[in-house]
N, C-alpha and C positions, 0 to 999 in steps of 0.2 A: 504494500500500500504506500504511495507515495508520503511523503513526511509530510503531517499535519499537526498545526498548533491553533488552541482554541481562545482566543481572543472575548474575554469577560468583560463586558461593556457597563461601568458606570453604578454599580450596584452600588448605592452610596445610602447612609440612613437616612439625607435628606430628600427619600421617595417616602420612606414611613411617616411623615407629618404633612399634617397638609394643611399648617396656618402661612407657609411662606408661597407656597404655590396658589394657595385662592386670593391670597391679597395680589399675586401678579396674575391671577384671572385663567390658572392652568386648574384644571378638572384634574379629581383623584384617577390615578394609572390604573389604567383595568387589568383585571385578573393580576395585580401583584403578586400577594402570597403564592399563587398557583406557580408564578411564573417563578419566583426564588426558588421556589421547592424544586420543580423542574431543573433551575441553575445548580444544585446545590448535588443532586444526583448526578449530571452532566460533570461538574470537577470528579466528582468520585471516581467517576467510570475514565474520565481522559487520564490521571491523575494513575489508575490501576493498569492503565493502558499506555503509561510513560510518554503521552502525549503532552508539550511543554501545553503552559497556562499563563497566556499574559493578560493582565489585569488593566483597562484604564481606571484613572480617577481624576474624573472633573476638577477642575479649580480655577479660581480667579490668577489672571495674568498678574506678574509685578508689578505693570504697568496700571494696575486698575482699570480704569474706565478709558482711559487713552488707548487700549487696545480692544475694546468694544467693538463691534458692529455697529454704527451707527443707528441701525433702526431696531437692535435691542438696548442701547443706550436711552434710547429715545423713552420706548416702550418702558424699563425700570423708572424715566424720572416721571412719567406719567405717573407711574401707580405708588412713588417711596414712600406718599406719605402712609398707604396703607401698609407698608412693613412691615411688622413686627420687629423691636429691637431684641438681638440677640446677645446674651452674655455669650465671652469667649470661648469660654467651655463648650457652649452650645453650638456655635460656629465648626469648632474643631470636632463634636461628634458626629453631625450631619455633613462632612467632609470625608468621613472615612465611612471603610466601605463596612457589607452590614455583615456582622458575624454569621450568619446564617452560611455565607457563601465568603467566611474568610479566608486570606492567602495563607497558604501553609508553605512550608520552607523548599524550597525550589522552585514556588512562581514567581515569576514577575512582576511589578505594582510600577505603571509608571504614570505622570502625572499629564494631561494634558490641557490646554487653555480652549482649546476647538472644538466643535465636531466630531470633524475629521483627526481619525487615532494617529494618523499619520503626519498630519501636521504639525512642524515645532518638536518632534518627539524623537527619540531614538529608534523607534519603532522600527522602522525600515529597517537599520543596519544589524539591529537585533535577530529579525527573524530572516538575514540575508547568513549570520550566522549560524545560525540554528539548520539551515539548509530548509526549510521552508517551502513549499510548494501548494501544502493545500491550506487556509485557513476556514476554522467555524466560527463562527460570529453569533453571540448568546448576549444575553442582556439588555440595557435600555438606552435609549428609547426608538422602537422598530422604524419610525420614519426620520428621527436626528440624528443621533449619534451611529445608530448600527445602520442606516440608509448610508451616511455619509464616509462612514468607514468602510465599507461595502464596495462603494464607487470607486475609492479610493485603492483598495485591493486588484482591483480588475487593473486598475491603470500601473498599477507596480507589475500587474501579469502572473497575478498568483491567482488560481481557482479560490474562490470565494463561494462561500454557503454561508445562508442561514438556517439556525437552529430554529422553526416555526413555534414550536413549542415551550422555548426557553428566548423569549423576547415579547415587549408588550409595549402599549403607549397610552398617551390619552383615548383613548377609545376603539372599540371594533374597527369602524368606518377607516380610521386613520392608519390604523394594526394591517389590516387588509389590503388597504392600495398602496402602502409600503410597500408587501411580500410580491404584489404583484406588478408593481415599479422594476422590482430587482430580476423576479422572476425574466420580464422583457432581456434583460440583458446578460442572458443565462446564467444568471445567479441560483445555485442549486437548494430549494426551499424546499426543507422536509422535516420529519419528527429529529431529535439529534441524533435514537439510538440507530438509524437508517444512516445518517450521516457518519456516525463513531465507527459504525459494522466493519469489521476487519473484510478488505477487498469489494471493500462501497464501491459502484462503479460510478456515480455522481452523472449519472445520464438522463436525469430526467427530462433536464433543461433542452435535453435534444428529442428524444423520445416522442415528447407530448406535444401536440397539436395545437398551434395558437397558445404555448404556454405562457400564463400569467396575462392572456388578451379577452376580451369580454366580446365576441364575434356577432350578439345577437343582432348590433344594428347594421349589420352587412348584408342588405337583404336585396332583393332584385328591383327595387322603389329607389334605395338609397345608390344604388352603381347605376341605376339611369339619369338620379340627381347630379354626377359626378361630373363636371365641365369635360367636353372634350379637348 
């Protein structure tokens, strides 16, 4: 089986509370609990299977807000004043990641300011050492962080999967046109223990017909509407 490492997205305690995310107008993450449990089983099994496990962990840049996105800068001074102020301690536990799915000694924890796992990070050089070829992608959030890690994989030219079952977001709707986002760009989306299976042959993405495309409005009304 070609060498694969599993890539643990963001699982950080600041998804368990949810007074700083409704004062910035984000909805509780669906199916959480389900989806840690799912993460938590996935290390075991990679972990038994001496599959490496690198970890991100979100964080604010040095720079603060001078390294923002402009239109999420924006968006935070919109809503600061509903913030909630945090003591440091608080700060510092919702920064780390959640015991449930903590690093044990031989993974990797690295930290990143982005998105994308890839940016700003040593990521790259890591898993170019590691000899690298296939990566799974577990964790949150299926349309930010693991969409953008995701894309970012294909362009470095490693096989990319996600773990369907071990990833979740703000909602079904959003969870869905993620998987089928990536799906488009033969990104391999399936249960993990299908992905982990020793001589996975990662072919679905070619197999399946119109994979991850919703075909229903291709109909003989709609290709006569089509300009010549």
């Amino acid at each position: 089986m070609p060498s694969t490492v599993l890539l643990m997205m963001d699982l950080q305690n600041s998804y368990l509370v949810q007074d700083v995310r409704d004062a910035l107008g984000w909805p509780p993450i669906w199916r959480l609990h389900e989806v840690v449990t799912e993460c938590a089983t996935l290390l075991a099994a990679a972990r038994s299977a001496d599959v490496p496990v690198i970890y991100s962990r979100q964080t604010l840049s040095p720079a603060g807000q001078l390294a923002f996105n402009p239109r999420a800068a924006r968006h935070r001074r919109y809503r600061a004043s509903r913030v909630p102020h945090l003591r440091p301690e608080e700060k510092v536990w919702r920064s780390q990641l959640m015991d449930a799915v903590a690093p044990e000694s031989g993974d990797v924890v690295l930290e990143k300011t982005r998105h994308n796992f890839f940016a700003y990070t040593e990521l790259g050089p890591i898993l170019r050492s590691l000899g690298a070829q296939r990566l799974v992608v577990a964790g949150l959030q299926t349309n930010v962080c693991v969409e953008a890690t995701v894309r970012a994989g294909l362009e470095h030219n490693f096989e990319v999967a996600v773990a369907e079952d071990a990833v979740t977001t703000d909602g079904p709707a959003l969870h869905y046109a993620a998987l089928n986002s990536m799906r488009v760009l033969y990104v391999e989306v399936a249960p993990w223990r299908d992905l982990m299976e020793s001589g996975a042959a990662w072919d679905t993405a070619y197999t399946t017909p119109n994979y991850g495309r919703d075909t229903a409005y291709w109909d003989d009304t709609t290709v006569a509407a089509v300009p010549r």
